[in-house]
N, C-alpha and C positions, 0 to 999 in steps of 0.2 A: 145241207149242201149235197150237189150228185153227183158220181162221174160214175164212169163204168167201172167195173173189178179190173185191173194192172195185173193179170195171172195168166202166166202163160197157158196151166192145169185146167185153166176153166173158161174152154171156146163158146164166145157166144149161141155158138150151133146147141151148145148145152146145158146153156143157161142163157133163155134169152130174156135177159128182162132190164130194166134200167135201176142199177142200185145207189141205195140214197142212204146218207150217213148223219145220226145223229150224236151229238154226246151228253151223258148222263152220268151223272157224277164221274167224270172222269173216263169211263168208259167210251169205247170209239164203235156205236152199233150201227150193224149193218144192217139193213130190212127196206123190202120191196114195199111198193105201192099200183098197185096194176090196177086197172080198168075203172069200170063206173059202176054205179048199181048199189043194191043195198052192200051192207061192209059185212065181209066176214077176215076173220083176224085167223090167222092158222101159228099154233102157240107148239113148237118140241121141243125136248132138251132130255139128251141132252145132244141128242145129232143137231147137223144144221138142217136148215129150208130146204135144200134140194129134199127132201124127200117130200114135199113137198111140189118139188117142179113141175109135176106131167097137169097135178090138179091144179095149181091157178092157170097152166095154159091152157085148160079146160073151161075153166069156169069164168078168165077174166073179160069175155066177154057179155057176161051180164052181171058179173058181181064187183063191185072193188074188192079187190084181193090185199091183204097186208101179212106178210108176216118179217120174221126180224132170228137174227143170229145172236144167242147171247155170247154175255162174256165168255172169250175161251171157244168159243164156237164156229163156225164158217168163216165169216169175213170180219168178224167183229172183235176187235182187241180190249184186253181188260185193263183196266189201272193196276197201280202197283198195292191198291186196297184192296181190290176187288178179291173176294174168295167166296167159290162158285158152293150153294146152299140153293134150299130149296126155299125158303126163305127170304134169300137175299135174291134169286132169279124173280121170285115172285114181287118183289116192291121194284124192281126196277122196270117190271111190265106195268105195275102202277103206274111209277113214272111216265114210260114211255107211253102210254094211253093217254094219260093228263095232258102231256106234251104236244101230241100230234091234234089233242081238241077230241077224240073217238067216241060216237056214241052210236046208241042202236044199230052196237057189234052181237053179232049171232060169230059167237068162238069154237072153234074149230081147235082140237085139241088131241095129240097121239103121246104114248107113250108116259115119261114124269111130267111131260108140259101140261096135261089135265091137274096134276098136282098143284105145279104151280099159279096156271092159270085158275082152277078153281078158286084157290086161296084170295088170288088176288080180287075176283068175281063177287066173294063175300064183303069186297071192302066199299067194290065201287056198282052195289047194283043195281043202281039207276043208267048206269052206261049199258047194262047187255039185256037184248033182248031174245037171245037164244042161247042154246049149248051144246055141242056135239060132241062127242068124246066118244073115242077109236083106240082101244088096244089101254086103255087107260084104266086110273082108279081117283077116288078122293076119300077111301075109307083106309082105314086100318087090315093090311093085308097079313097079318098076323091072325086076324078073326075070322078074313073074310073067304081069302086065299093063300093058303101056307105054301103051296106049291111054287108060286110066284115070288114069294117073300123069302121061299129058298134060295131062288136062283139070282133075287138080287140080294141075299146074303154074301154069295159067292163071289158076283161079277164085284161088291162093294169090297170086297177082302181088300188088305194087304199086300198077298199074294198075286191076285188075278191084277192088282193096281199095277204092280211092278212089270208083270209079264205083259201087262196091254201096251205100259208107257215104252216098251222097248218095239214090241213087235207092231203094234195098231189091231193087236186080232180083232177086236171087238166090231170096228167097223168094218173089216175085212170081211167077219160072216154076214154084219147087217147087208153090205150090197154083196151077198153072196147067190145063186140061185133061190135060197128058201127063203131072201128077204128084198131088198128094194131092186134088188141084180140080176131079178126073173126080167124086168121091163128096160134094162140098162143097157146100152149100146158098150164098147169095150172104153168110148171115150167116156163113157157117163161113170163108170163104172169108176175111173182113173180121180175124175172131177170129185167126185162124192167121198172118194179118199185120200183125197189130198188136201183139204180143210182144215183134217186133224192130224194135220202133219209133225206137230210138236209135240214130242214127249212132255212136257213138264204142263200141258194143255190135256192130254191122255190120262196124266195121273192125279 
């Protein structure tokens, strides 16, 4: 079923696309479907889709464009099951693949969503016939890159859990000038951070 997003944070001027809601065990997901063309799937997590936005307005006029908010994420509410893994992100994109019928997806992938979307990829690989992955991994960053595995030592802490679910730092720096905030108008900027507007979604 579709209607638009009900958010005052998030003017169509900044998100212009028509969102469409599915539910999956329980979960209430939100994810676009734009244009015509062959399909590519754009898979993050754990930010939302907007980071995302500029490229399917980009692209969707020769590609069908899909991508989707997980639990906990953008527009998309969790059940009172639901606890966010990489694991549990990833069968629920199974899912939502099965659901919508998707096949000969070329996946687009940034960040842990190459994680999870790989995983899922292994399961069902007769559905994709490409792979793109941006800023991603699907190895053992302990072997591969310790540098990385440092820093998401840190951001995984305790500590840095407590301090994000109070303040929002994390996506604060992501749309900060060094990250999605170089291309962000001040409204986009507002939009992209008020998503993760819930502490107990933060932590």
């Amino acid at each position: 079923f579709n209607k638009p997003p009900l958010a005052t944070w998030l003017p169509y001027e900044e998100f212009p696309f028509t969102s469409r809601f599915i539910e999956i065990d329980g979960n209430h997901i939100h994810y676009l479907d734009e244009g015509e063309g062959p399909l590519l799937l754009f898979v993050h997590t754990p930010m939302w889709m907007f980071v995302f936005r500029d490229v399917i307005k980009a692209l969707r006029g020769r590609f069908r464009c899909i991508a989707l908010d997980f639990p906990m994420t953008g527009l998309s509410k969790a059940s009172a099951q639901y606890q966010p893994s990489i694991p549990n992100a990833s069968t629920l994109l199974e899912q939502f693949i099965q659901r919508l019928e998707l096949c000969d997806i070329t996946l687009v992938s940034h960040d842990i969503g190459g994680t999870v979307s790989l995983s899922t990829a292994t399961r069902l690989p007769e559905r994709f016939k490409g792979i793109v992955l941006n800023g991603s991994f699907g190895w053992s960053l302990e072997r591969h890159n310790k540098e990385v595995a440092r820093f998401i030592g840190i951001v995984g802490s305790s500590l840095f859990s407590t301090i994000n679910a109070q303040t929002n730092v994390l996506i604060r720096l992501t749309s900060s000038s060094s990250g999605v905030g170089r291309h962000l108008s001040v409204a986009g900027k507002r939009a992209f951070q008020k998503a993760d507007r819930s502490s107990k979604n933060r932590r």
